[in-house]
C-alpha positions as CSV (number, residue, x, y, z in Angstrom):
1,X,0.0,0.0,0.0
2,X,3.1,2.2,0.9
3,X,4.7,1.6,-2.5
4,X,1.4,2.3,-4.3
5,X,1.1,5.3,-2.5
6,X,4.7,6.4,-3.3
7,X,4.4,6.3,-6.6
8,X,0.8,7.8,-7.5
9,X,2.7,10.8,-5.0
10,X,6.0,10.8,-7.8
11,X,3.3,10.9,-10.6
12,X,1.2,13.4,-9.3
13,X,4.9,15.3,-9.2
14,X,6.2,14.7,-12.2
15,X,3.0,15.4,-14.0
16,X,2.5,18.8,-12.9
17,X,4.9,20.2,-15.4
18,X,3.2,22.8,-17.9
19,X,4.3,23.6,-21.5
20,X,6.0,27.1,-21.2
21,X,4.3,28.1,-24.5
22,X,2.7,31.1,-23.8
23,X,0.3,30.8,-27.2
24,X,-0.7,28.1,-29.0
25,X,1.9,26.4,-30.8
26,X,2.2,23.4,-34.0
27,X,4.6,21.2,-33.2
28,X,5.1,18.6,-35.8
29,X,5.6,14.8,-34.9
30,X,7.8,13.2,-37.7
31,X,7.8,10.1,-39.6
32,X,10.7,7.7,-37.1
33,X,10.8,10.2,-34.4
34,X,11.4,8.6,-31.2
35,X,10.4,9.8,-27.8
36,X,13.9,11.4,-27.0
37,X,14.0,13.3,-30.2
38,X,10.5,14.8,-29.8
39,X,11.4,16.0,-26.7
40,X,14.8,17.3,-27.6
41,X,12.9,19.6,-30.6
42,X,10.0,20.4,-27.8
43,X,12.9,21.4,-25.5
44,X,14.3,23.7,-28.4
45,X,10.9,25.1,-29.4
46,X,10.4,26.3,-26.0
47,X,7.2,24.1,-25.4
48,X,9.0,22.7,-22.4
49,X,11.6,23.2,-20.7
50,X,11.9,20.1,-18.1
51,X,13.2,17.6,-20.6
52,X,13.8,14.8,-17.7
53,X,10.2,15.4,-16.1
54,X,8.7,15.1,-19.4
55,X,10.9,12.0,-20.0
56,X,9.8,10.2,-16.9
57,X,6.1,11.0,-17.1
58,X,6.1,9.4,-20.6
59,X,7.8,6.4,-19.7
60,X,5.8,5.6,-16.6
61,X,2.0,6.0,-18.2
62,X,3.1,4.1,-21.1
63,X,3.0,6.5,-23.9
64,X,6.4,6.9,-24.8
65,X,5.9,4.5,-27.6
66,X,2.7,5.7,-28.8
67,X,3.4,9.0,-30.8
68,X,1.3,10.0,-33.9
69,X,3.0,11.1,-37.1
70,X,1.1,14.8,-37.5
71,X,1.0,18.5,-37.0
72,X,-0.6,19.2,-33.8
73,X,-2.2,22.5,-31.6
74,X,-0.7,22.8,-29.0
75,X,-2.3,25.1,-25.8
76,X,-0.3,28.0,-23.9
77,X,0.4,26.3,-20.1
78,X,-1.0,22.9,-21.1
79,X,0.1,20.3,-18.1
80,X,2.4,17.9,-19.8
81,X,0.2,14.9,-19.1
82,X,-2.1,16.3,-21.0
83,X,0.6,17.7,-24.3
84,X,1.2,13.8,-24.6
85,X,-2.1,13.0,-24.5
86,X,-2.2,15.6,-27.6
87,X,0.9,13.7,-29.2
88,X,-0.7,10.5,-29.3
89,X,-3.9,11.5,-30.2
90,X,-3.7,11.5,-34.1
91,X,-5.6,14.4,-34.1
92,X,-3.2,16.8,-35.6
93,X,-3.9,20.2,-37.7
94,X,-3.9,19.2,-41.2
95,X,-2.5,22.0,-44.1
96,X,-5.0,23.0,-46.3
97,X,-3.2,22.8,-49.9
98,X,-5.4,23.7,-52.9
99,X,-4.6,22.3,-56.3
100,X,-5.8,24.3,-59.5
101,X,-7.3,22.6,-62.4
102,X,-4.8,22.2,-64.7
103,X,-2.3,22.0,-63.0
104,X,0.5,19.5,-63.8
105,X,2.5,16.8,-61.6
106,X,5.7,19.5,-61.5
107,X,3.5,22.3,-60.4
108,X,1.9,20.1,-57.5
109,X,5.4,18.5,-56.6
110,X,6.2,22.4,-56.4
111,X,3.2,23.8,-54.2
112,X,3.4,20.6,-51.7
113,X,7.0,21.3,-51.2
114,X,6.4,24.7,-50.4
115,X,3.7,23.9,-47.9
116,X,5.8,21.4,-46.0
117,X,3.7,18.3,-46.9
118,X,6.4,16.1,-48.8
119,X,9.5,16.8,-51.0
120,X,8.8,17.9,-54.7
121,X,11.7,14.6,-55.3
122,X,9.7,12.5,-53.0
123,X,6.4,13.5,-54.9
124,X,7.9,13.3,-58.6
125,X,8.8,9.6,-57.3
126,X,5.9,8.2,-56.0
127,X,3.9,9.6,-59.3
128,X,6.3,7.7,-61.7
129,X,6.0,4.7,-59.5
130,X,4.8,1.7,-61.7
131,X,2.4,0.6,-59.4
132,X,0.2,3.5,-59.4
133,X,0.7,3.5,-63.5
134,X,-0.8,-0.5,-63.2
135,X,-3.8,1.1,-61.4
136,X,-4.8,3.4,-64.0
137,X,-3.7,0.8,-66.8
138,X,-0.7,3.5,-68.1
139,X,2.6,2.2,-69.4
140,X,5.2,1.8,-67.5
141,X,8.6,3.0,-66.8
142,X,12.0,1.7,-66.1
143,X,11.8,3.6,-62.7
144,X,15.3,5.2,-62.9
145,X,15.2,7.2,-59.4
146,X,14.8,11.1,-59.8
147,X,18.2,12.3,-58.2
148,X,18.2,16.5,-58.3
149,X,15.4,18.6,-58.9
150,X,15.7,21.8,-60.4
151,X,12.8,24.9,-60.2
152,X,11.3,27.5,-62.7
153,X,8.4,29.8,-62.9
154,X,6.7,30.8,-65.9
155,X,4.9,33.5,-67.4
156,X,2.2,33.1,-64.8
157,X,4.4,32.8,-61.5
158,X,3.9,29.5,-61.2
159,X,6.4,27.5,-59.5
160,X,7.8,24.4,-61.5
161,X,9.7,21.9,-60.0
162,X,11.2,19.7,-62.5
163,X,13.4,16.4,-62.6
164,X,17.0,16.0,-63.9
165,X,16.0,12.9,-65.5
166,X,12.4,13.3,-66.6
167,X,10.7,10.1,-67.7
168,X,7.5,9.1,-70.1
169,X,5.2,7.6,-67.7
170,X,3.0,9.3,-64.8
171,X,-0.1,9.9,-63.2
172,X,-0.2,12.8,-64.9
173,X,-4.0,13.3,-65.5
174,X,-5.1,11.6,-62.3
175,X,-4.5,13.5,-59.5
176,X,-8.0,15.1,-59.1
177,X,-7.5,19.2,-58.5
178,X,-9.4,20.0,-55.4
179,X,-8.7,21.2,-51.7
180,X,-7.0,18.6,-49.3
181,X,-5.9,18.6,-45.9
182,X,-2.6,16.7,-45.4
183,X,0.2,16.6,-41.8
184,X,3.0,18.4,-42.6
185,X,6.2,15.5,-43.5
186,X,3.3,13.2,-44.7
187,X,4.8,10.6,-46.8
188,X,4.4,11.0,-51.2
189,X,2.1,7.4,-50.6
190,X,-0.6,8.8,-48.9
191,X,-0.7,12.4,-50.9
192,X,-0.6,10.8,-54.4
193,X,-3.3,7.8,-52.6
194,X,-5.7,10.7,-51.3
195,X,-5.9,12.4,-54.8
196,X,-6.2,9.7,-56.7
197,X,-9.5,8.1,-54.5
198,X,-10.6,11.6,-55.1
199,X,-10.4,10.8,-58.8
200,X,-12.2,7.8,-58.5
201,X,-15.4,9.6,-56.5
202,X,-15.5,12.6,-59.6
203,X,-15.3,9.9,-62.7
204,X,-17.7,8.0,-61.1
205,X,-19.7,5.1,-62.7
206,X,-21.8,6.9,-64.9
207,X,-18.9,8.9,-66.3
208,X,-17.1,5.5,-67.0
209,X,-20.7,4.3,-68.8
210,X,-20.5,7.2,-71.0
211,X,-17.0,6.4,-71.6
212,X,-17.3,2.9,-72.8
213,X,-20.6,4.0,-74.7
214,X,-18.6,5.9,-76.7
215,X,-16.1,2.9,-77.0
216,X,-13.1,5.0,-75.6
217,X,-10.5,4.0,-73.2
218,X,-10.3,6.2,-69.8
219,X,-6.8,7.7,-70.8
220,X,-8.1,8.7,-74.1
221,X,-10.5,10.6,-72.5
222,X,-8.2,12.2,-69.4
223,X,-5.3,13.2,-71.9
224,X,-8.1,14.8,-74.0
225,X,-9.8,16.5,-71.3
226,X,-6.4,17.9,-70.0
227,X,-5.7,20.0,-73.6
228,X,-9.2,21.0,-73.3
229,X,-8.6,22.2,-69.8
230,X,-5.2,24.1,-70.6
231,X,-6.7,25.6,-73.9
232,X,-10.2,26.7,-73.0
233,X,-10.9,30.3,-70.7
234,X,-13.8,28.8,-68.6
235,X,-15.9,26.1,-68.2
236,X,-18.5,27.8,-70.7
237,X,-15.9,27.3,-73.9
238,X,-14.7,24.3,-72.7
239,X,-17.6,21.9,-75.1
240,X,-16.4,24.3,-78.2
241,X,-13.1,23.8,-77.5
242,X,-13.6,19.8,-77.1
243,X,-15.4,20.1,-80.6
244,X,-12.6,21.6,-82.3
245,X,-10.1,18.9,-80.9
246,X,-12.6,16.2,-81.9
247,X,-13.2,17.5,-85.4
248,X,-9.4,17.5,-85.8
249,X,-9.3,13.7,-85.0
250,X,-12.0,13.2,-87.0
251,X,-10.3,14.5,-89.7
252,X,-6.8,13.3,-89.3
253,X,-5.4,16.5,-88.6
254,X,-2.3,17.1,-86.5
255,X,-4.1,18.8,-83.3
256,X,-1.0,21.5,-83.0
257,X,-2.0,22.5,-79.1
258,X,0.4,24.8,-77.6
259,X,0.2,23.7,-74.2
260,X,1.4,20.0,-75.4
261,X,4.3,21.5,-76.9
262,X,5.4,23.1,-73.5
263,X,4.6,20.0,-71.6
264,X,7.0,18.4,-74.2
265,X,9.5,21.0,-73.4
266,X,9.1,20.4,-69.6
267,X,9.7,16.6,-70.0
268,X,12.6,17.0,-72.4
269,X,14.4,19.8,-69.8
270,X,13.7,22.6,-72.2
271,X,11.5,24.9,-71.2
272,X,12.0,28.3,-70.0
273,X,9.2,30.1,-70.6
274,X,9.4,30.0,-74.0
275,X,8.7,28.4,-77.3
276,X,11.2,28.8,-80.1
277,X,10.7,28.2,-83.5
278,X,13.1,25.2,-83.1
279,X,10.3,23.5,-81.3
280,X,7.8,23.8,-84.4
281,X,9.6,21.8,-86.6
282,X,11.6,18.7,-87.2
283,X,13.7,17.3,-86.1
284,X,12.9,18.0,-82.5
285,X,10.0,15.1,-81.9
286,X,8.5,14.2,-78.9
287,X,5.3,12.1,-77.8
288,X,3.9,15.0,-76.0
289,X,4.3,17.5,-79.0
290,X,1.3,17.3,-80.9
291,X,2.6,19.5,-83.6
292,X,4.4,16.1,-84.9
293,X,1.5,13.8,-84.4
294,X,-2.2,13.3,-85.5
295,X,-2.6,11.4,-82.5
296,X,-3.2,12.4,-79.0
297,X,-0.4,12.6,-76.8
298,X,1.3,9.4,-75.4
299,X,-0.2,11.3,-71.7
300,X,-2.1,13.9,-70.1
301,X,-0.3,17.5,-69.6
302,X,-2.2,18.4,-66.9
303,X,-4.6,17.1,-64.1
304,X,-8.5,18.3,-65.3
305,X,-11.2,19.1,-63.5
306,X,-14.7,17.4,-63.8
307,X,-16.0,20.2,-66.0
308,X,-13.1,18.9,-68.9
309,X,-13.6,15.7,-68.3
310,X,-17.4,15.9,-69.3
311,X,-16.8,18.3,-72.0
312,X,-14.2,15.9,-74.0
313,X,-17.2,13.5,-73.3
314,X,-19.9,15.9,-74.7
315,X,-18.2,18.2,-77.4
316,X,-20.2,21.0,-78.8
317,X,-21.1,20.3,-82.2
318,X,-19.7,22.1,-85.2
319,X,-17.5,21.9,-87.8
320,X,-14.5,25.1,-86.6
321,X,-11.1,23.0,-86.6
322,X,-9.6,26.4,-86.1
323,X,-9.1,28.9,-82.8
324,X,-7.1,31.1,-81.7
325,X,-7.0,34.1,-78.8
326,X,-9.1,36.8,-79.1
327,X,-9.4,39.9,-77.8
328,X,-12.8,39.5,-75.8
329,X,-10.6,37.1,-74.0
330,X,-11.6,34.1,-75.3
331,X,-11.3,32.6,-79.0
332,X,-11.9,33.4,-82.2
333,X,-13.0,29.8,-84.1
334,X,-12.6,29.5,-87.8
335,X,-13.7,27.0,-90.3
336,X,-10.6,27.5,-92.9
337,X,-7.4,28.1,-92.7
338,X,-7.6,31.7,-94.6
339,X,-10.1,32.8,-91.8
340,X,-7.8,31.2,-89.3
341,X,-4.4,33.4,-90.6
342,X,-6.5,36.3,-90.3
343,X,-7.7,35.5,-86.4
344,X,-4.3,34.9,-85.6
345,X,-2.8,38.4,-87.2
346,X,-5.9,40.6,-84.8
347,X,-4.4,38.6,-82.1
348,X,-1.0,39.8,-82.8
349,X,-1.9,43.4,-83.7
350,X,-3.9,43.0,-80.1
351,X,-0.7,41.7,-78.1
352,X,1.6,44.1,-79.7
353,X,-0.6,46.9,-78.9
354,X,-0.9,46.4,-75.1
């Protein structure tokens, strides 16, 4: 009884240490942190300061070894009993990350590295991974490992994160655009897995009846719908835009979309920004540049959004295999290429005189 006594009086003492955090606090629990490093960054984050006490406490109610991987809040003065029960809660503050429609894989690498959530590298990695490629029934790659990463922005500020050795294969396409909430230093697995069972809830059953109605194969239709959603101003042009790209491979005609050319440029290392005139012609080939095929890309160029995806399904009928900008911000559609030459030359007067 003496004993028991002692020692519900030495954990009634060591417990009634409080954090010295004055305001709330995150405090991050990493993937492979053991209890000594956790309390070594806690020490040097000035969430506590009795490192020993702290020690002891967890060791003695058994939750040394029962840490959650996560971003947690953490109360000004909490008792320390109470800032482990917060540690091994698994209720941590997720990082609301939102990814834009058309946005592709180096982009997203990009904006998840700069949020903390997982290495651009890491990211890049797990995309090109062949068992996510066997999921979505994509080609796969010889998985050489992507060893440097190098960054860009373009025109629009967007941050690029791009890898020294770029390869064919990805999930480019399926990595649904939406908001998530992810723990800071979550691992690439469960990122890529969270977008992708987002994909599966938007192209739901009835979208993959429509597809097979129209006796096309679900990359067909996600590499079309990602032009569509790089080419087209809104979701209103979007179905004209899809008719035009239709028309053309109706027709036989080489689709010549810009944005497939600067994905190709992107995969090949080459982009900077720019197109040169190098890129429009032979013999500078590639199976993303559609200005050397009459085929779609061998992959998407972007991740669309639902809106795409049902307008490559259900393109507006007519018979323009032509467009280009336009001054009322949107595009001019042509049916020849004579009409077409003159489209593009009030886009260029336009341009030149802003």
């Amino acid at each position: 009884m003496k004993k028991l006594l002692l020692t519900l009086l030495f954990i009634s003492l060591v417990s009634c240490g409080t954090s010295e955090n004055l305001q709330t606090s995150s405090f991050t629990v990493k993937e492979g942190d053991s209890i000594n490093r956790v309390i070594t960054r806690l020490n040097n984050e000035e969430i506590i300061s009795e490192k020993i006490q702290f020690r002891i406490l967890a060791k003695i109610t058994g939750k040394e070894s029962k840490l959650k991987i996560g971003t947690y809040n953490i109360p000004p003065r909490v008792s320390y009993n109470r800032l482990l029960d917060i540690l091994i809660s698994g209720k941590g503050i997720g990082v609301l990350v939102t990814i834009p429609e058309g946005f592709n894989i180096f982009q997203i690498a990009a904006l998840l590295e700069d949020n903390a959530i997982v290495s651009a590298q890491e990211f890049l990695n797990e995309v090109y991974d062949n068992a996510w490629l066997k999921e979505f029934n994509i080609p796969t790659n010889n998985n050489t490992p992507i060893t440097r990463i190098k960054y860009f922005s373009d025109q629009n500020d967007f941050k690029f994160a791009v890898p020294s050795a770029p390869k064919s294969y990805s999930l480019e396409g399926y990595l649904f655009p939406d908001t998530y909430s992810f723990d800071k230093n979550s691992s690439a697995k469960i990122v890529v897995q969270a977008m992708t069972d987002r994909f599966h809830e938007v192209v739901d059953n009835s979208i993959l009846a429509q597809i097979k109605e129209q006796n096309k194969t679900l990359n067909e239709v996600i590499i079309l719908a990602s032009i569509i959603q790089k080419e087209a101003t809104g979701i209103k042009e979007m179905p004209k835009v899809s008719g035009v790209y239709n028309n053309r491979l109706d027709q036989n005609m080489i689709l010549q979309a810009d944005p497939t050319l600067i994905y190709a440029l992107i995969i090949d290392g080459e982009y900077n920004g720019n197109i040169r005139t190098k890129h429009l012609r032979p013999p500078w080939p590639s199976p993303y540049n559609t200005y050397f095929t009459t085929t779609l890309p061998i992959g998407a160029i972007a991740n669309p959004g639902k809106e795409a995806i049902l307008a490559t399904l259900n393109p507006a009928k007519h018979d323009y295999i032509y467009f280009v900008g336009s001054p009322d911000g949107e595009h001019t559609y042509s049916l020849t290429y004579k009409e077409h030459e003159k489209a593009v030359q009030k886009w260029v007067q336009h341009r030149r005189g802003k």
